[in-house]
N, C-alpha and C positions, 0 to 999 in steps of 0.2 A: 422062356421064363422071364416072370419082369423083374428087372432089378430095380429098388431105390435106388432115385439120383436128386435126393432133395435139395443136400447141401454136398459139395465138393471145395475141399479146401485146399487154397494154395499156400504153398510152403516152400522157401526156399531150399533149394540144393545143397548152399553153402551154409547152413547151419546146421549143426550138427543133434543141437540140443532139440528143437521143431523137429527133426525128422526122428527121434526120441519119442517126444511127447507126441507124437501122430498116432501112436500102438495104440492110445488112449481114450481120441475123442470123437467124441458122438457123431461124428462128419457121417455121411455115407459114403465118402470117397475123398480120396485127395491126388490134390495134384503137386506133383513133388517137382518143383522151377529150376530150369536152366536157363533163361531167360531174363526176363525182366527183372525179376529178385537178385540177379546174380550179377555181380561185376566182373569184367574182361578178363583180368587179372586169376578171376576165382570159378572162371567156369571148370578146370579138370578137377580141380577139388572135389567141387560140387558132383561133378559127374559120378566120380570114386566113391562119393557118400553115397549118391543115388545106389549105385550098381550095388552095394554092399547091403543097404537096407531093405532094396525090392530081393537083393535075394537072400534076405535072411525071410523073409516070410512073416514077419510081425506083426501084420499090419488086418490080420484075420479077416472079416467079413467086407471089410471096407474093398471098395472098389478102387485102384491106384494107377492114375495114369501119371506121363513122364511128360511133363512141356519141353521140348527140344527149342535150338533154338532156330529162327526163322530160316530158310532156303539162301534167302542171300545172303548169312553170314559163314563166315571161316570156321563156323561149330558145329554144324548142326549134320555133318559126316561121323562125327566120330562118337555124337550125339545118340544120333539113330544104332550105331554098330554098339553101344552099351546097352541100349532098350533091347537090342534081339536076343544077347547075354542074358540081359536081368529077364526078360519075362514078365513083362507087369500087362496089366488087363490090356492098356493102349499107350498110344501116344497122342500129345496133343499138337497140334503142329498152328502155329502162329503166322498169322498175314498169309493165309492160303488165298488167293484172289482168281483161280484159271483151274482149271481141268488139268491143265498140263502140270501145275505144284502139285497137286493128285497124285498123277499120274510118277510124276519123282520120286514120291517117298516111299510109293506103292512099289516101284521099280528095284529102289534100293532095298525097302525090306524084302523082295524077293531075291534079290546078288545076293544079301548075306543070310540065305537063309530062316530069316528070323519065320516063329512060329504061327502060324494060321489064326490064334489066336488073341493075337494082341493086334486089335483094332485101331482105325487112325479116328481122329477126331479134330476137326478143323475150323477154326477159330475163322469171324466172319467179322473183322475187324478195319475193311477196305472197302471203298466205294465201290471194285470191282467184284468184292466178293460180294456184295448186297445185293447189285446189279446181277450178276448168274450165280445166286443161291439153287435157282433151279435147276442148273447145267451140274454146279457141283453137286447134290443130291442126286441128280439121276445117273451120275458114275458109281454110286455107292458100291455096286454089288465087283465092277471090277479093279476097285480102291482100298478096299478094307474098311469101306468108310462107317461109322457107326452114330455118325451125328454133328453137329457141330454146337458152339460153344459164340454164343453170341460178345461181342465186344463193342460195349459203349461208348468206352471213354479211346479209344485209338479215333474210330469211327468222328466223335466229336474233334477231335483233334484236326484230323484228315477234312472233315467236311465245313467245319466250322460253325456245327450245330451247337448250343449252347445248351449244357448239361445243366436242364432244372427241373424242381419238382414235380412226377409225374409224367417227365419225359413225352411231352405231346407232340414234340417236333419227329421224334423215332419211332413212332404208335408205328407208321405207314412202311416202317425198314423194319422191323418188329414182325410185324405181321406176315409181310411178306417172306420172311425168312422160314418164320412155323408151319407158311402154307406150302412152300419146297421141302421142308423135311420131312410134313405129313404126308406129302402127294407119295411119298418114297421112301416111309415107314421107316425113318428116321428117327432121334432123337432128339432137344432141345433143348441148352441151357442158357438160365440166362450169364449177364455179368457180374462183373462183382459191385458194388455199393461201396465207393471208397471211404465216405465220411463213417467210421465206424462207431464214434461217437453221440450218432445221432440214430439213437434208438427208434425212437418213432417213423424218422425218414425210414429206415431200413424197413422195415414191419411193413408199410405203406409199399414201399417196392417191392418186399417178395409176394403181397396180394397181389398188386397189379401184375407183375410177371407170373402169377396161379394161374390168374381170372385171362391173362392173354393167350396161358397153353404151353407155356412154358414146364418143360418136366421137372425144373429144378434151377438152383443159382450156384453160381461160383463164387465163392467167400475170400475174405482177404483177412478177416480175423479170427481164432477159436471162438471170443464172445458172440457172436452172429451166429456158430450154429443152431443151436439151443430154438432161435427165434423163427429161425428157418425150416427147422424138422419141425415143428407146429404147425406152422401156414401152409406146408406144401403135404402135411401130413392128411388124409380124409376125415373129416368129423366122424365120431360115434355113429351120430344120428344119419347121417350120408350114408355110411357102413352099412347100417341097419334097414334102411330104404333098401338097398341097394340088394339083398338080402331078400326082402319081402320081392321086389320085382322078378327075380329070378325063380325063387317060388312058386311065385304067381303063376309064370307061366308054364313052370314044371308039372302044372294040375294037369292033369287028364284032357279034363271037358274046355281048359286054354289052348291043348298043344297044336290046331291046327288056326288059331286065330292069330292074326296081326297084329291086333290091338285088342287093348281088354281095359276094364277099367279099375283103380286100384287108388283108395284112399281119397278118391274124388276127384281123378285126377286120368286124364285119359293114358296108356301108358303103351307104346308102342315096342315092336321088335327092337328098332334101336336103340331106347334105351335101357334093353337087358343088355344089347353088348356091351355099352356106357355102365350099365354097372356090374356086368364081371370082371372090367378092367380097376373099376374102384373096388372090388373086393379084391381081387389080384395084388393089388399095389398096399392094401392094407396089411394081407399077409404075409408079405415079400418083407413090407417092414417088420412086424410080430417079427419072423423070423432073422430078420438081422439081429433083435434085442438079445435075442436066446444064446447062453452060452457056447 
């Protein structure tokens, strides 16, 4: 089944009031921060709010993953031992770079038993994870792995590409990354867009992150989602194409051709598969709207 993953928002841990107003917003998902949101000081806090909110269940259709904190820190043991507790769809796991960080958290959520269903999800934030996107995707199946979660601004930091408009310097680390998750029926998200003030920028980036293949973006503010379930949402008229192709080839006097032609336009097998995943993903969303 396909799940929307248009916008996932992140929200700190340690705030009480965000993990409140989460019950509420049009996100498709969120991501509830132990990490970067959270200071040294306020990481058990945080963790206590998490475990209490993922298991109150509030959070209904929305998809909820837990960002722990990275492998090298002094957190991210007791981190993991609350996500097996609480039960939340995944975990996100931060600066994943090797097989072997994989293979860690894969390990540990097997010692405490955590449940089959809460998938990992690893963030490609490191020159090395760039570098074996393709090694990490093709552990998936004995990782729990369910995709990863691209990161821009670590990555600039790290490489000392310069984050600007349209990001042309990342196209070729972008790309790359979507062609290891696809080879291996993975998922895709992108980063987050820090200037959230800058309406237009944003917009402009969750196109380019559609039109790259991107299944979706990770947010940093509530304002942004709204802008983001539209862009990554399928047009009516795309819908409705998509609709007719299938159709098309549903006729009788189609079912044993390749190709057929349709609206002036030549129209092949693959893109009926192309569009029963754009009718899939349109009703996946319908159905999140419904009470």
């Amino acid at each position: 089944m396909i799940r929307p993953r248009r916008s996932l928002l992140f929200m700190p841990g340690s705030n009480a009031r965000a993990l409140e107003k989460g019950r509420n917003l049009p996100a498709d998902g969120l991501i509830l921060d132990l990490e970067d949101a959270v200071a040294p000081d306020a990481k058990a806090m945080a963790r206590d709010q998490i475990a209490a909110a993922v298991a109150a269940r509030g959070f209904g259709k929305r998809e909820v993953l837990i960002r722990i904190n990275a492998l090298d820190s002094p957190w991210w043991l007791d981190d993991v031992a609350m996500a097996g507790k609480a039960r939340p769809d995944g975990i996100l796991v931060p600066k994943v770079s090797s097989v072997e960080d994989l293979n860690t958290i894969a390990d540990r959520l097997s010692d405490i038993n955590a449940d089959m269903s809460i998938r990992v999800w690893a963030m490609i934030e490191t020159s090395r994870a760039v570098l074996h996107a393709e090694q990490l995707a093709a552990a998936a199946r004995e990782v729990r792995l369910a995709g990863f979660v691209f990161g821009p601004n670590d990555i600039s930091r790290e490489t000392r590409i310069r984050m600007l408009p349209g990001r042309a310097a990342m196209i070729p680390m972008i790309t790359h990354c979507i062609l290891a998750t696809r080879a291996h029926g993975l998922e895709i998200l992108d980063g987050p867009y820090s200037d959230f003030s800058n309406v237009d920028g944003f917009g402009q980036e969750c196109t380019q992150g559609r039109d790259l293949g991107f299944d979706g973006k990770t947010l940093i503010h509530p304002g942004q989602i709204e802008a983001c379930n539209a862009i990554f949402t399928p047009p009516a008229e795309e819908v409705a194409h998509a609709r007719r192709i299938i159709a098309a080839f549903e006729r009788p006097e189609n079912a044993a051709r390749g190709a057929i032609s349709l609206d002036g336009q030549m129209v092949e097998r693959l893109h009926a598969d192309m569009a029963r995943r754009t009718i899939a993903i349109s009703d996946a969303i319908a159905a999140m709207a419904q009470p």
